[in-house]
PyMOL commands that place a pseudoatom at each C-alpha (Angstrom):
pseudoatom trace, name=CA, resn=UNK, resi=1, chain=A, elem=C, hetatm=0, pos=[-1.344, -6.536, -24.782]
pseudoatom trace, name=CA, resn=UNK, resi=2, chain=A, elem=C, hetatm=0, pos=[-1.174, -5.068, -28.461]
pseudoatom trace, name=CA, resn=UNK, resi=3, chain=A, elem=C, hetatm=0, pos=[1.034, -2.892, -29.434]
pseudoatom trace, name=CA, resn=UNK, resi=4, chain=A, elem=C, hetatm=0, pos=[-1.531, -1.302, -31.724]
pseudoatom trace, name=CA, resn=UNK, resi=5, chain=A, elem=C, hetatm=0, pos=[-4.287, -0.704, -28.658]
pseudoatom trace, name=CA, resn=UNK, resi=6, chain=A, elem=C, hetatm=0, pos=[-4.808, 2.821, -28.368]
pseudoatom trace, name=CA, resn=UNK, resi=7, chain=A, elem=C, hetatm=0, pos=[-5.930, 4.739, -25.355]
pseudoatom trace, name=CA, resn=UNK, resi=8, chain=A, elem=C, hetatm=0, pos=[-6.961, 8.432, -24.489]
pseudoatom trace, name=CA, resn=UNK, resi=9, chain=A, elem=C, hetatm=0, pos=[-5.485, 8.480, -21.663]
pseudoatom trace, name=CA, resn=UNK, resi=10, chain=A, elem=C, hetatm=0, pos=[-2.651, 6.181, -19.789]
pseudoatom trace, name=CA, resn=UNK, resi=11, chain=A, elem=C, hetatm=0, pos=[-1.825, 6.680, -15.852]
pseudoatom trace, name=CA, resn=UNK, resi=12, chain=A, elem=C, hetatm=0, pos=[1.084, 4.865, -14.354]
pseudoatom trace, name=CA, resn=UNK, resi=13, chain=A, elem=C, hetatm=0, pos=[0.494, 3.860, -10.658]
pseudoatom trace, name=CA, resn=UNK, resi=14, chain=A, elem=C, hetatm=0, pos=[-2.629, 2.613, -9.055]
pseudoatom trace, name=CA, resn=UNK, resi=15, chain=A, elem=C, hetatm=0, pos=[-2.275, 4.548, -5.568]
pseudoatom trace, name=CA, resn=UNK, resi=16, chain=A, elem=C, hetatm=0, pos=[-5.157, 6.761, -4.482]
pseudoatom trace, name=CA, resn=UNK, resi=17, chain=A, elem=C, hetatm=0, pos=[-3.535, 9.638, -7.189]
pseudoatom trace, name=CA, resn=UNK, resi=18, chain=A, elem=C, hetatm=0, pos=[-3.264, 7.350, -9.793]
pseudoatom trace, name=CA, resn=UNK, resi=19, chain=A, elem=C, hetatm=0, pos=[-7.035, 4.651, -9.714]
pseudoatom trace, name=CA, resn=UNK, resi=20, chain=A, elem=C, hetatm=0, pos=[-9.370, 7.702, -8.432]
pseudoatom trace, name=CA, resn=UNK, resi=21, chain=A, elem=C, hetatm=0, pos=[-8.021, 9.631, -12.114]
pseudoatom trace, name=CA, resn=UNK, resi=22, chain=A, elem=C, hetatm=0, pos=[-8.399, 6.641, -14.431]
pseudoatom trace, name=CA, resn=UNK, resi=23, chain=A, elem=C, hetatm=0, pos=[-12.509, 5.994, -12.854]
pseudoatom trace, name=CA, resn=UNK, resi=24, chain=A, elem=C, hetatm=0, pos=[-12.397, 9.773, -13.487]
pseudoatom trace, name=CA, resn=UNK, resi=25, chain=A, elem=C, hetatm=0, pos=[-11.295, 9.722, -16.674]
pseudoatom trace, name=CA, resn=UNK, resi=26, chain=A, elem=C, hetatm=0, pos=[-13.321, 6.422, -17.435]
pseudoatom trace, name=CA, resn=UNK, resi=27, chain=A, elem=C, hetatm=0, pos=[-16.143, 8.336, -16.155]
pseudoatom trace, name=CA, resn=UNK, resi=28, chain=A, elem=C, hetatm=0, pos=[-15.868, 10.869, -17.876]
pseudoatom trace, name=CA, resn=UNK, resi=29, chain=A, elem=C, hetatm=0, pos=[-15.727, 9.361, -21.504]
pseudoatom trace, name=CA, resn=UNK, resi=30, chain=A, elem=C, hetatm=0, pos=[-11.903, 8.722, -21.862]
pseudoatom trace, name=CA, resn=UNK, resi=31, chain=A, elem=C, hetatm=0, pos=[-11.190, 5.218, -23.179]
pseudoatom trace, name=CA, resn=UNK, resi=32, chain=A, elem=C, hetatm=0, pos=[-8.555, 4.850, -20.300]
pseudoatom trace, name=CA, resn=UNK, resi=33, chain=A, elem=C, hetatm=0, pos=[-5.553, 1.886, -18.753]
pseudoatom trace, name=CA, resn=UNK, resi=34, chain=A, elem=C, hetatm=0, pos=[-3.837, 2.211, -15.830]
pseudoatom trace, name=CA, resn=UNK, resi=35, chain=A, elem=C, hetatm=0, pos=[-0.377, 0.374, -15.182]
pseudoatom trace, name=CA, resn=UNK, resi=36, chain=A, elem=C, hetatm=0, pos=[0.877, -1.332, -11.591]
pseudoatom trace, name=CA, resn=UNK, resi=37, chain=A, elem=C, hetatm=0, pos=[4.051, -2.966, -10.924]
pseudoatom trace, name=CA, resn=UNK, resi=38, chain=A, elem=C, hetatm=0, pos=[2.374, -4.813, -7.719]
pseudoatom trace, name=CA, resn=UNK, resi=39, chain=A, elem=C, hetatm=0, pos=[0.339, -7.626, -8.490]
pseudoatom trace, name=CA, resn=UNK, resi=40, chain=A, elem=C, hetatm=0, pos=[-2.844, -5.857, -7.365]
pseudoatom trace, name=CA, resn=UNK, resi=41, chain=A, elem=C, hetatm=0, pos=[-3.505, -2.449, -7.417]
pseudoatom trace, name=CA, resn=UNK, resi=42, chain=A, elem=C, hetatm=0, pos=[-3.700, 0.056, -4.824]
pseudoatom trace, name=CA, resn=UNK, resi=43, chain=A, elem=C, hetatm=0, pos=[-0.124, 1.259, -4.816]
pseudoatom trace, name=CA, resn=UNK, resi=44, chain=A, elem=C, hetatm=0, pos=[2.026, 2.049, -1.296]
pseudoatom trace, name=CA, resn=UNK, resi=45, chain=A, elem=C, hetatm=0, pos=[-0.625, 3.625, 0.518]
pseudoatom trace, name=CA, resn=UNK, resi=46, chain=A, elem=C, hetatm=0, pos=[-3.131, 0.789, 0.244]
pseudoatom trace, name=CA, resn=UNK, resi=47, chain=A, elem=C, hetatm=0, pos=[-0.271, -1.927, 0.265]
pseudoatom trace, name=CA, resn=UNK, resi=48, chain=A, elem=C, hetatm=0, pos=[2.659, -1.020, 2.343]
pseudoatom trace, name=CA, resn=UNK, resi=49, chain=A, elem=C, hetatm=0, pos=[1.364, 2.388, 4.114]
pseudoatom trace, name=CA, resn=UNK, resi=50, chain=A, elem=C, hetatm=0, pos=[-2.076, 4.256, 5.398]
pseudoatom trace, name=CA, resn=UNK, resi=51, chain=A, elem=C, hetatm=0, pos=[-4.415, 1.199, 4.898]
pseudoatom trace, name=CA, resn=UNK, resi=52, chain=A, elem=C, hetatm=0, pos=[-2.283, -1.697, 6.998]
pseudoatom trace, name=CA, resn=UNK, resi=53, chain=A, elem=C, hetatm=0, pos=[-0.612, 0.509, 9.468]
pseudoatom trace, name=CA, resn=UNK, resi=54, chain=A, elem=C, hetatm=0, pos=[-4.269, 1.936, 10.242]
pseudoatom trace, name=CA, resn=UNK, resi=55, chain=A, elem=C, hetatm=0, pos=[-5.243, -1.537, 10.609]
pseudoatom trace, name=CA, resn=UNK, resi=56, chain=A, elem=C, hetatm=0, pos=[-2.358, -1.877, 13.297]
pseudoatom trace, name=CA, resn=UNK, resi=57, chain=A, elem=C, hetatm=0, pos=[-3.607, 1.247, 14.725]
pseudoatom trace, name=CA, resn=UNK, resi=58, chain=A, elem=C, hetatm=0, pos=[-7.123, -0.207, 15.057]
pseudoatom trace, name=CA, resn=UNK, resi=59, chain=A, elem=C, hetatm=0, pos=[-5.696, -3.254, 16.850]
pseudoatom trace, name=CA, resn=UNK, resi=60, chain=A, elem=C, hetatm=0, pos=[-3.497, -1.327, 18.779]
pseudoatom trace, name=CA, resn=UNK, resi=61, chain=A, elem=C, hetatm=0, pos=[-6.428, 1.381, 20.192]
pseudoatom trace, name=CA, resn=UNK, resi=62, chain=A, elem=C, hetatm=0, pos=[-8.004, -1.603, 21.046]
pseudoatom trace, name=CA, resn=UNK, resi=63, chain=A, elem=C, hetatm=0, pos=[-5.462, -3.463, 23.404]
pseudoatom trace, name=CA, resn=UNK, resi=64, chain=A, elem=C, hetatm=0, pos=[-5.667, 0.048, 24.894]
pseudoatom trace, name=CA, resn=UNK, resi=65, chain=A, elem=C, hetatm=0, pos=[-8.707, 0.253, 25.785]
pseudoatom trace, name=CA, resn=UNK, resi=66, chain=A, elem=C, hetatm=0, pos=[-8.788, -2.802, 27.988]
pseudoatom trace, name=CA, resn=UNK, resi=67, chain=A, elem=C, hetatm=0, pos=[-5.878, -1.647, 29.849]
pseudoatom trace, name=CA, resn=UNK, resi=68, chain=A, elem=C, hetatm=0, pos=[-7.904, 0.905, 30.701]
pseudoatom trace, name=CA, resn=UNK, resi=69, chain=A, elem=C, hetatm=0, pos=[-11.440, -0.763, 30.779]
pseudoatom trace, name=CA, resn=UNK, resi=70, chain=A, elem=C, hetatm=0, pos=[-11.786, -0.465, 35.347]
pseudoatom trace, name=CA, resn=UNK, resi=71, chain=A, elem=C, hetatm=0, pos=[-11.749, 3.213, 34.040]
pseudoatom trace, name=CA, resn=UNK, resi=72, chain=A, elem=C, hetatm=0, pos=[-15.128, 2.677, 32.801]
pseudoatom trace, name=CA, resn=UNK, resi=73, chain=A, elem=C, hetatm=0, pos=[-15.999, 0.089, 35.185]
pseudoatom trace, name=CA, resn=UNK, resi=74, chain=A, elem=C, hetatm=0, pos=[-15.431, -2.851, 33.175]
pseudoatom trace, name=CA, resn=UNK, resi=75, chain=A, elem=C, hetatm=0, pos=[-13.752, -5.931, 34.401]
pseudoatom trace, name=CA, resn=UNK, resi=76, chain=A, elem=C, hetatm=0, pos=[-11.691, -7.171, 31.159]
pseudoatom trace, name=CA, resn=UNK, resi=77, chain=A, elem=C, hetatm=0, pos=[-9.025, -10.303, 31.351]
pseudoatom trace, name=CA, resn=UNK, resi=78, chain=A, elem=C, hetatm=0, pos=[-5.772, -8.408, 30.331]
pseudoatom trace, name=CA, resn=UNK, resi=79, chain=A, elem=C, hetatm=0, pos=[-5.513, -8.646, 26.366]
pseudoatom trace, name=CA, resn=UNK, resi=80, chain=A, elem=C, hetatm=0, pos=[-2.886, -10.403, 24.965]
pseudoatom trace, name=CA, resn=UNK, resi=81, chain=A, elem=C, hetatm=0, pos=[-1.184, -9.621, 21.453]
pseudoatom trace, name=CA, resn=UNK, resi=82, chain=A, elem=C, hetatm=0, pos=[-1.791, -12.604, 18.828]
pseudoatom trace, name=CA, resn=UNK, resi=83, chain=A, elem=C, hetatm=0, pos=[0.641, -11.631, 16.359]
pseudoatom trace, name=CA, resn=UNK, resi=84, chain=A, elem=C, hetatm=0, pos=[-0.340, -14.542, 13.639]
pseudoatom trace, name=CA, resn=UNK, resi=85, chain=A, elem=C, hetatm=0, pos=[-4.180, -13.127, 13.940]
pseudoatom trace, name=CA, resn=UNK, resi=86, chain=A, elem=C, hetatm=0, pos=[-2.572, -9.822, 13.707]
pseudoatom trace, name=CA, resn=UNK, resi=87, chain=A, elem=C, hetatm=0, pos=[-1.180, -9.567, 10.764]
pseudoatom trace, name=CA, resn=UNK, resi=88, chain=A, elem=C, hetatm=0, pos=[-4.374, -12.057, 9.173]
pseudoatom trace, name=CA, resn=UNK, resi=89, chain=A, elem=C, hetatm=0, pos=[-6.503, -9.289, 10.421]
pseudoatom trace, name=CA, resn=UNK, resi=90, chain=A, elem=C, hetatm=0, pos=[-4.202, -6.459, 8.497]
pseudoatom trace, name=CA, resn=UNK, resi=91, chain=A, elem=C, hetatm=0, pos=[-4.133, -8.465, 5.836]
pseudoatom trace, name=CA, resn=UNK, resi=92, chain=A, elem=C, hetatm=0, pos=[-7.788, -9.103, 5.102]
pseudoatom trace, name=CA, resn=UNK, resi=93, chain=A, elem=C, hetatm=0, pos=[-8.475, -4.877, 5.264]
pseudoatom trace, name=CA, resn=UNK, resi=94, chain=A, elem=C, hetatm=0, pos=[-5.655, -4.841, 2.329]
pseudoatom trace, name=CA, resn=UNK, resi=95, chain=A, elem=C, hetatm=0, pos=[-7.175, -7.666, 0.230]
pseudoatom trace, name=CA, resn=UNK, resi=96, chain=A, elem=C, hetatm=0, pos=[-10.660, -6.296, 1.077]
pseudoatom trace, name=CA, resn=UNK, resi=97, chain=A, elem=C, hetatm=0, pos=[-9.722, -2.895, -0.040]
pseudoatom trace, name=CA, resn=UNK, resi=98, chain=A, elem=C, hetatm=0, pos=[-7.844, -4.198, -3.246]
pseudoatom trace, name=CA, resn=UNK, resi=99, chain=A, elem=C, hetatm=0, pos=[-10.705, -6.172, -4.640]
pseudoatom trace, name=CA, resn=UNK, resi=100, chain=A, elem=C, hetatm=0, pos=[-13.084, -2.684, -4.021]
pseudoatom trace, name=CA, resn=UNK, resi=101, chain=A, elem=C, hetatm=0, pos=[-10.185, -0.708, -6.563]
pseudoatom trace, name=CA, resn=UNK, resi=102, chain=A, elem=C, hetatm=0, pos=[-10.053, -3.609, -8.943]
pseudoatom trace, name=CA, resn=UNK, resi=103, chain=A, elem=C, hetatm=0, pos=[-14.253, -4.056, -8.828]
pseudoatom trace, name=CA, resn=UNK, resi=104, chain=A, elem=C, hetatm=0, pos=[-14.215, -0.111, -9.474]
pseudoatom trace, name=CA, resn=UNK, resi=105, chain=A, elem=C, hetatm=0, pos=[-11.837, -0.676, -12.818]
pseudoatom trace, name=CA, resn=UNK, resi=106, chain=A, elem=C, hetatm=0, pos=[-14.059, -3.370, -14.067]
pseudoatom trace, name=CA, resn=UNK, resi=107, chain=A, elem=C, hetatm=0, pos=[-17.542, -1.807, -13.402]
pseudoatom trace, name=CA, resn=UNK, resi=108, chain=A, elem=C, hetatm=0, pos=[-15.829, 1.707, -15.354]
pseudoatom trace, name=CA, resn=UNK, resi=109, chain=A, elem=C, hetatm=0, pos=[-14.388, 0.137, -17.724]
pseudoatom trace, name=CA, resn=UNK, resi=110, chain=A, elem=C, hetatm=0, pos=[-10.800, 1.020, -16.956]
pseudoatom trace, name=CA, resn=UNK, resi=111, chain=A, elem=C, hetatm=0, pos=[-7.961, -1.589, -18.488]
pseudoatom trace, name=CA, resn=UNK, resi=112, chain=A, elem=C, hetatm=0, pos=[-5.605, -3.080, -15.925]
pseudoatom trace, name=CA, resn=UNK, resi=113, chain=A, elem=C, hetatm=0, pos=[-2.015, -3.743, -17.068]
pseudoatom trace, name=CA, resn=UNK, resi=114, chain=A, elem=C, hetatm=0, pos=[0.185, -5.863, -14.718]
pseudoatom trace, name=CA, resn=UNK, resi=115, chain=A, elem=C, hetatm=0, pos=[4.089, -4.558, -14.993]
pseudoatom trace, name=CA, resn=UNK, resi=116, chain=A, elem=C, hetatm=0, pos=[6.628, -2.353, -15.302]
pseudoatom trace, name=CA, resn=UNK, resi=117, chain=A, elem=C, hetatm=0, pos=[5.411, 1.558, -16.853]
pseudoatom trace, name=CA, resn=UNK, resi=118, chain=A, elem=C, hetatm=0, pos=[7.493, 3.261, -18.591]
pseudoatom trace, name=CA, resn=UNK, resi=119, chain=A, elem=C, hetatm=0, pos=[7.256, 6.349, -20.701]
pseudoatom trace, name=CA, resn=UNK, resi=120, chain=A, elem=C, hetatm=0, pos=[8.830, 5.438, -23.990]
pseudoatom trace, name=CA, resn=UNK, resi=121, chain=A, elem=C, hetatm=0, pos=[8.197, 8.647, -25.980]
pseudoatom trace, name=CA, resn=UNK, resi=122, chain=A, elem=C, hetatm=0, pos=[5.547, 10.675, -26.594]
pseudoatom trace, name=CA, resn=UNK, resi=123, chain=A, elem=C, hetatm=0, pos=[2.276, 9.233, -26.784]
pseudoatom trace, name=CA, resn=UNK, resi=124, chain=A, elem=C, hetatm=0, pos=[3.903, 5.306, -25.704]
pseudoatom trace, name=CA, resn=UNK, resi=125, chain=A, elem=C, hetatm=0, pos=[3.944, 3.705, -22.617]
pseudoatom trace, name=CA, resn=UNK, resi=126, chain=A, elem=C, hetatm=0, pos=[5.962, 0.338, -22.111]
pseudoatom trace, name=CA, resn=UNK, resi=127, chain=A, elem=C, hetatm=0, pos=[4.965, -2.352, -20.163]
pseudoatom trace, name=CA, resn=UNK, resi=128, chain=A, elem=C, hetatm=0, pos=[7.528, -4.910, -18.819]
pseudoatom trace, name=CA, resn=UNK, resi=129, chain=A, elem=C, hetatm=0, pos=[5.620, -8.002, -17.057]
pseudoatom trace, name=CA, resn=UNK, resi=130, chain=A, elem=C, hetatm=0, pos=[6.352, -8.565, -13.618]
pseudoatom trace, name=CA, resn=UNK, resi=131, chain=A, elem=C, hetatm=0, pos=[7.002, -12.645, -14.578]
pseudoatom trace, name=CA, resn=UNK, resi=132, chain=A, elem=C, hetatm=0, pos=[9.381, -11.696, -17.146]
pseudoatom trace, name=CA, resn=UNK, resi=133, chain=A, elem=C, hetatm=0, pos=[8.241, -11.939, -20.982]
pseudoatom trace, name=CA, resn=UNK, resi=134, chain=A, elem=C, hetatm=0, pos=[8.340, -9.485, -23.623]
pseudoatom trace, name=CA, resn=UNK, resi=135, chain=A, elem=C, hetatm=0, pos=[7.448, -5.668, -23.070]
pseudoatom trace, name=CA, resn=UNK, resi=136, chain=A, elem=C, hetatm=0, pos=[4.417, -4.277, -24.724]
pseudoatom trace, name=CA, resn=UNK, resi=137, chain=A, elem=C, hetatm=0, pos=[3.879, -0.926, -25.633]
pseudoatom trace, name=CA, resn=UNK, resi=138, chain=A, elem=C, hetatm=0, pos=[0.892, 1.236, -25.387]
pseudoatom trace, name=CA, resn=UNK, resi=139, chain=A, elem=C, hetatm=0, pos=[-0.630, 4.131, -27.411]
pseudoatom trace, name=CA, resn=UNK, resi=140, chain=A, elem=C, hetatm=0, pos=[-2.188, 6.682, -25.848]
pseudoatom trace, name=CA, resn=UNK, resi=141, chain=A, elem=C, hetatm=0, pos=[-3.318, 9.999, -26.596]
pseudoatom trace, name=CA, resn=UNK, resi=142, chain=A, elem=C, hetatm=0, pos=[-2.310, 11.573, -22.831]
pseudoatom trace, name=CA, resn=UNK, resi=143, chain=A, elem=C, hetatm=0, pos=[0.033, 10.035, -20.049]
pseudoatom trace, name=CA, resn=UNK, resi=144, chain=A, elem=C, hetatm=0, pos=[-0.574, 10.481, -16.660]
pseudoatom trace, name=CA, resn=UNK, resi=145, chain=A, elem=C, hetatm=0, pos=[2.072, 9.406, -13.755]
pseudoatom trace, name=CA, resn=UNK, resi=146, chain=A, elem=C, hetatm=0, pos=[0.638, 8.818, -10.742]
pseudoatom trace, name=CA, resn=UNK, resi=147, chain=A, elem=C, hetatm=0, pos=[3.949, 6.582, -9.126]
pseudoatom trace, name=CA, resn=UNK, resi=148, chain=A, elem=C, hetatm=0, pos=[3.870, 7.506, -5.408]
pseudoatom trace, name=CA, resn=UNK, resi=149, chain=A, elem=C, hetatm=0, pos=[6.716, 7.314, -3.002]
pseudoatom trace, name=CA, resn=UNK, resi=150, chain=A, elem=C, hetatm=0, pos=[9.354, 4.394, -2.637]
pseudoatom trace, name=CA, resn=UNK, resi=151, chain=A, elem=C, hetatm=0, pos=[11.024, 3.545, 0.614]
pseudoatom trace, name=CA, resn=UNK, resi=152, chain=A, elem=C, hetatm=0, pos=[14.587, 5.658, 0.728]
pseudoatom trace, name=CA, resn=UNK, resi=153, chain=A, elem=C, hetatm=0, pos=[17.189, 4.118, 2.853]
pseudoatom trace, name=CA, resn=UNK, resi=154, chain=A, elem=C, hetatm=0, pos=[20.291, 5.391, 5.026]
pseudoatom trace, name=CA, resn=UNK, resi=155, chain=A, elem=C, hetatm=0, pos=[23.584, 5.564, 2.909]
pseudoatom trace, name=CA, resn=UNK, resi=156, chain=A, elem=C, hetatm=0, pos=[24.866, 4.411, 6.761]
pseudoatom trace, name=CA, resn=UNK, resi=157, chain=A, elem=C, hetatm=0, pos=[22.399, 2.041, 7.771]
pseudoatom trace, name=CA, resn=UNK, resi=158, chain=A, elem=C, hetatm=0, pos=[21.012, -0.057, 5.410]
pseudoatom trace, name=CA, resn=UNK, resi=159, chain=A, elem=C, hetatm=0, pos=[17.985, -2.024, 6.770]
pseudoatom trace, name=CA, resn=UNK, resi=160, chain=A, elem=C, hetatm=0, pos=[18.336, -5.668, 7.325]
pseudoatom trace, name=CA, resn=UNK, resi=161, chain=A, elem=C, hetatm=0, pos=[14.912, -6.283, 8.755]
pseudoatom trace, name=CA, resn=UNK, resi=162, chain=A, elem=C, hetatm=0, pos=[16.145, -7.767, 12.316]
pseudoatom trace, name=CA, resn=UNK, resi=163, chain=A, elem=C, hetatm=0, pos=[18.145, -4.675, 13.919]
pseudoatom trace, name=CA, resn=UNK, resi=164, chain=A, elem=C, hetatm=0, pos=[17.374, -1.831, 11.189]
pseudoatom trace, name=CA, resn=UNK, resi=165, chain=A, elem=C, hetatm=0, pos=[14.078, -1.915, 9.824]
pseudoatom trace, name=CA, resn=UNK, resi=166, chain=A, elem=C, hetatm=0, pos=[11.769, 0.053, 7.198]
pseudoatom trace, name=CA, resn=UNK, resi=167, chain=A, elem=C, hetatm=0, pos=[8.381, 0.497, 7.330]
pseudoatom trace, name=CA, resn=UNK, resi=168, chain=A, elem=C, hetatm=0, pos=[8.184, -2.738, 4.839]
pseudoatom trace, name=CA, resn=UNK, resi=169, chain=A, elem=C, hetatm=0, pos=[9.875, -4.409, 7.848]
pseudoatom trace, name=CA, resn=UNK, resi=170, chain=A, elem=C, hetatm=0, pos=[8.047, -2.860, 10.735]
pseudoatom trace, name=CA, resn=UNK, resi=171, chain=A, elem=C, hetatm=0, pos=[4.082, -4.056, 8.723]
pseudoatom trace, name=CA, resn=UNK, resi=172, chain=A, elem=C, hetatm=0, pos=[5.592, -7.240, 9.044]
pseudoatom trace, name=CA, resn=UNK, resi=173, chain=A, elem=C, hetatm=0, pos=[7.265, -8.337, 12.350]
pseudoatom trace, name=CA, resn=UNK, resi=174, chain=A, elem=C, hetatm=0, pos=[6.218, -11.590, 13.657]
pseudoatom trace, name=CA, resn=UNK, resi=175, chain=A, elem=C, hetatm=0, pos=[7.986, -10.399, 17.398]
pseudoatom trace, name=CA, resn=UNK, resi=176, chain=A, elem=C, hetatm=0, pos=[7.500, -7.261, 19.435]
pseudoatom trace, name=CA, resn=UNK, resi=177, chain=A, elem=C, hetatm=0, pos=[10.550, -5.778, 19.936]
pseudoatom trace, name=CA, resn=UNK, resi=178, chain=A, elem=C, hetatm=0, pos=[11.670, -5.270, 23.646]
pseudoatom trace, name=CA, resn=UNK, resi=179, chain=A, elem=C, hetatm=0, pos=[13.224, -1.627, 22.589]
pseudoatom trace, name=CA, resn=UNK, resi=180, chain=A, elem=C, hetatm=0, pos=[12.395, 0.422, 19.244]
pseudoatom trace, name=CA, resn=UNK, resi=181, chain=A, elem=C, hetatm=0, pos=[14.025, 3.931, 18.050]
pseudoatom trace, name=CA, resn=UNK, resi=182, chain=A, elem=C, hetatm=0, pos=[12.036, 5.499, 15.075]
pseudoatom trace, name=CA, resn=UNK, resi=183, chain=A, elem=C, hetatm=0, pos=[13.761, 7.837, 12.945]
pseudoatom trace, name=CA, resn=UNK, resi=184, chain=A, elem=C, hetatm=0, pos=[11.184, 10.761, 12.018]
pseudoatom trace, name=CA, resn=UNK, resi=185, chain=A, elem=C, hetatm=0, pos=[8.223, 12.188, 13.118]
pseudoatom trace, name=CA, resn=UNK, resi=186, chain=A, elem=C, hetatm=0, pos=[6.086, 12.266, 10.223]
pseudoatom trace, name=CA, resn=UNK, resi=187, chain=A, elem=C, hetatm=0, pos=[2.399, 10.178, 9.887]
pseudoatom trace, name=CA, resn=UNK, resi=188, chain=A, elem=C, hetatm=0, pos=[4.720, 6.821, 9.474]
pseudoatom trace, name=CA, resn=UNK, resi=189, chain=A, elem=C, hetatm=0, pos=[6.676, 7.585, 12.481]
pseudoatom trace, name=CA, resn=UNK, resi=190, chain=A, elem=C, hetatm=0, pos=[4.277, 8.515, 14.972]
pseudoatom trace, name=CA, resn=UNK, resi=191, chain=A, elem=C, hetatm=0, pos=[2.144, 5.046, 13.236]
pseudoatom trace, name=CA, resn=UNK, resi=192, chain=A, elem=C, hetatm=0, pos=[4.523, 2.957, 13.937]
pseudoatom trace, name=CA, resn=UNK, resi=193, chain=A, elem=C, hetatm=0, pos=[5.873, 4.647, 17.723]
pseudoatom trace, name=CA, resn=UNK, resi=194, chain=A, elem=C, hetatm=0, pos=[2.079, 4.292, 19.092]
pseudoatom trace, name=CA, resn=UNK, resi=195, chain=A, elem=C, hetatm=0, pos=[1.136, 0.820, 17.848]
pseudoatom trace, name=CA, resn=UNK, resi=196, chain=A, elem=C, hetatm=0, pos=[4.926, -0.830, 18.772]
pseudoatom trace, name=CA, resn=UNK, resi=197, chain=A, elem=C, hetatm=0, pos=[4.390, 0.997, 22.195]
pseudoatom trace, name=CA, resn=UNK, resi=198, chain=A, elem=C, hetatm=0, pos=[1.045, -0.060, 22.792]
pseudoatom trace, name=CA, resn=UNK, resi=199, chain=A, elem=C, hetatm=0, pos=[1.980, -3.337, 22.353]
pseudoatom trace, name=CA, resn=UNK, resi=200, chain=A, elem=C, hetatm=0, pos=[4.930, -3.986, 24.785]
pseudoatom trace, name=CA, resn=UNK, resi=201, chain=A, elem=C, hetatm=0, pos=[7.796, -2.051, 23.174]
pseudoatom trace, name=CA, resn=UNK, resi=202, chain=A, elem=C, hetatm=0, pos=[9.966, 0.419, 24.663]
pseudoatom trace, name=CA, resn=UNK, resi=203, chain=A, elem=C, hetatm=0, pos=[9.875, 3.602, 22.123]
for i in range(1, 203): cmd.bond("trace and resi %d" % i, "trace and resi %d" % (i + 1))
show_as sticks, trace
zoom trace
């Protein structure tokens, strides 16, 4: 990265705010970078959020449906949950999903910076690598921040991933639990309540 690169326009974040805006602005003329703190870009939604959990969803529709398959007069062996395939499955809709932002940079001619953004005054944007090194800084004529949402925790109950979990922790478990309480109602609540109870646990 040189410090002496400039750019019309900079967005940090590469969730669906920040990567559809930089193609748009590539699109559109702008000579444009984008920066990421995750090592591929995509941000929470695509890594930690919509994307996997509707991957769970998918699974977990599924292992519905043959529960219910005499319904339809269908005799179906009783499905049961592989959770090593699972989370392979899950995972290949992420990766697949990644490479289709990063393929959409390339073929628009958007610059992806790996690291840290930070505004550091008008017109500069500071990039700290991930691996550690030396931050660059880059010049742009317009910043755009596109960061998305972080994970906020309980001042009483912090999450230790076995008996209080986060949604990092709940994408992740390699057991069903035999009992689950989820804490809000919003699109990652109700996610997480339908999948965990169509697999086994009490919700």
């Amino acid at each position: 990265m040189a410090d002496t690169e400039t750019f019309d326009v900079t967005v940090i974040g590469t969730g669906p705010g920040g990567y559809v805006a930089a193609i748009r602005a590539a699109q559109l003329g702008l000579k444009t970078a984008v920066v990421e703190k995750d090592a591929v870009p995509g941000g929470t939604c695509l890594l930690r959020g919509c994307i996997p959990t509707k991957a769970l969803l998918h699974a977990a529709e599924n292992m519905d449906q043959t529960k219910h398959a005499a319904t339809f007069g269908l005799k179906v062996a009783p499905a049961e949950l592989d959770i090593p395939a699972l989370h392979k499955y899950k995972d290949r809709v992420v990766q697949a999903n990644t490479k289709g932002v990063e393929f959409l940079f390339k073929k628009n001619g958007v610059r992806w910076f790996q690291g840290l953004g930070k505004v550091a005054g008008p017109g500069r944007v500071q990039v700290t690598p991930a691996g550690g090194g030396a931050p660059a800084t880059l010049s742009t004529k317009n910043i755009l921040l596109g960061m998305g949402s972080v994970i906020r925790d309980l001042p009483f109950a912090k999450p230790d991933g076995k008996k209080i979990l986060n949604s990092d922790h709940a994408l992740t478990l390699q057991e069903i639990p035999k009992s689950l309480i989820v804490l809000g109602s919003g699109a990652v609540g109700v996610e997480f309540a339908s999948v965990y109870a169509s697999f086994g646990a009490k919700v």
